[in-house]
C-alpha positions as CSV (number, residue, x, y, z in Angstrom):
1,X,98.0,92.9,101.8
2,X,98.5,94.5,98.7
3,X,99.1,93.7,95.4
4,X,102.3,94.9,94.2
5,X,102.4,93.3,90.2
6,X,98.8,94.3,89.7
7,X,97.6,90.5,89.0
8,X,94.9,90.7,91.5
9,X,93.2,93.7,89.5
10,X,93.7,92.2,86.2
11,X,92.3,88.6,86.7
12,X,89.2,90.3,87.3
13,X,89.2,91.9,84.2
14,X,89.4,88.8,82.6
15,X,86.0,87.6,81.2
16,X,84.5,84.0,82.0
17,X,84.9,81.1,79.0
18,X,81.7,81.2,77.3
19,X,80.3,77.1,77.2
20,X,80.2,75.8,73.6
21,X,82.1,78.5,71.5
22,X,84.5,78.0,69.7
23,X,87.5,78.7,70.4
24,X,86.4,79.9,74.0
25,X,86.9,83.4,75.7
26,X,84.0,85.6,77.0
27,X,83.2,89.0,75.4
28,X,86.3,90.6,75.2
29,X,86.8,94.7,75.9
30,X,88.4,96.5,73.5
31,X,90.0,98.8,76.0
32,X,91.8,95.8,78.0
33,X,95.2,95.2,77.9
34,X,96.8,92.3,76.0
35,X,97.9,89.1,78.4
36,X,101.8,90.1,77.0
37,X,101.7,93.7,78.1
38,X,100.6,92.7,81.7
39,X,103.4,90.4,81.6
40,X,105.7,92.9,80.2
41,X,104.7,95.2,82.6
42,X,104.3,93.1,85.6
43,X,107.9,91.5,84.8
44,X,108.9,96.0,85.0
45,X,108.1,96.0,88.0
46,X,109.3,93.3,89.8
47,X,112.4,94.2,88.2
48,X,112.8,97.8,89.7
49,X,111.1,96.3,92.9
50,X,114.3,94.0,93.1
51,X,116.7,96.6,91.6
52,X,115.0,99.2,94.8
53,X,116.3,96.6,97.2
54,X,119.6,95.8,96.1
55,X,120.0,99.6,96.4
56,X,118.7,99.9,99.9
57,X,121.0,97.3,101.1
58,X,124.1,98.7,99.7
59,X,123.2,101.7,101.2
60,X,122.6,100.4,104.7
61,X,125.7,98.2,104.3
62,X,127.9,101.7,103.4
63,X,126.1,103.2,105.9
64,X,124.1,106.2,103.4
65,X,121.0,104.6,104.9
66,X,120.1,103.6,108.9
67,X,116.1,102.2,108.7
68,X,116.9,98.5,108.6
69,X,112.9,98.2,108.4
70,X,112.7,100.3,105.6
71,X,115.5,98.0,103.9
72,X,113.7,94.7,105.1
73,X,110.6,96.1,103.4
74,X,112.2,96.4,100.4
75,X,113.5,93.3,100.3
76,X,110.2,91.6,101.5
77,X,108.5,93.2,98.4
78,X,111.3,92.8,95.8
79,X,110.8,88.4,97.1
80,X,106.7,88.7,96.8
81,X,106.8,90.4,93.4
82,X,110.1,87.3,91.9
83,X,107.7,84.9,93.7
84,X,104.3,86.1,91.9
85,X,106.5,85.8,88.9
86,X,107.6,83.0,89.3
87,X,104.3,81.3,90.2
88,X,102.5,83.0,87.0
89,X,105.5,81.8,85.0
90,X,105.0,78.1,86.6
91,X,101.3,78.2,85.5
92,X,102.1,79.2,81.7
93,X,104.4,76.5,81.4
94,X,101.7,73.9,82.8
95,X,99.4,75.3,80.5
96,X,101.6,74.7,77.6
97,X,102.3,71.5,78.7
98,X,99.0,70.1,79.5
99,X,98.4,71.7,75.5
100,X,101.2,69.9,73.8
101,X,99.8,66.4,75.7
102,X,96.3,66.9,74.2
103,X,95.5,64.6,70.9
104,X,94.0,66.0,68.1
């Protein structure tokens, strides 16, 4: 199965927390992209994934278009890509919530 937001890829660019430093975070490459550009770009993406679909069905539905597989394949990629989303999007609002509950 592929990856169609690139998350897979970019997790593993990620460095491990480094125990007892503060303020965490590995060693950190210069060259990687920021945690918002992903997201920016990921967010791209699934938008033109979803955009691609609606297009194929209005095509098949005016009849500019016959595969019906090509058009489910759209559509199957368009609902991975909101789903991915959606499930990074769940996480970063744990995150922040599991933040705001710790004492200080």
């Amino acid at each position: 199965m592929s990856d169609p937001l690139g998350l897979i890829g970019a997790a593993q660019r990620i460095g491990p927390i480094e125990a007892g430093k503060a303020g965490g975070g590995g060693p950190v490459d210069p060259n990687a992209p920021a945690f918002k550009d992903l997201l920016v770009k990921n967010l791209e993406q699934a938008n033109k994934l979803q955009q691609d679909a609606t297009r194929a069905v209005e095509d098949l539905l005016t009849g500019k278009r016959a595969d019906l597989e090509g058009v489910l394949t759209a559509t199957a990629k368009a609902d991975t890509a909101f789903k991915m989303i959606q499930a990074v999007r769940n996480q970063v609002v744990k995150a922040y919530e599991d933040i705001q509950q710790m004492r200080v």
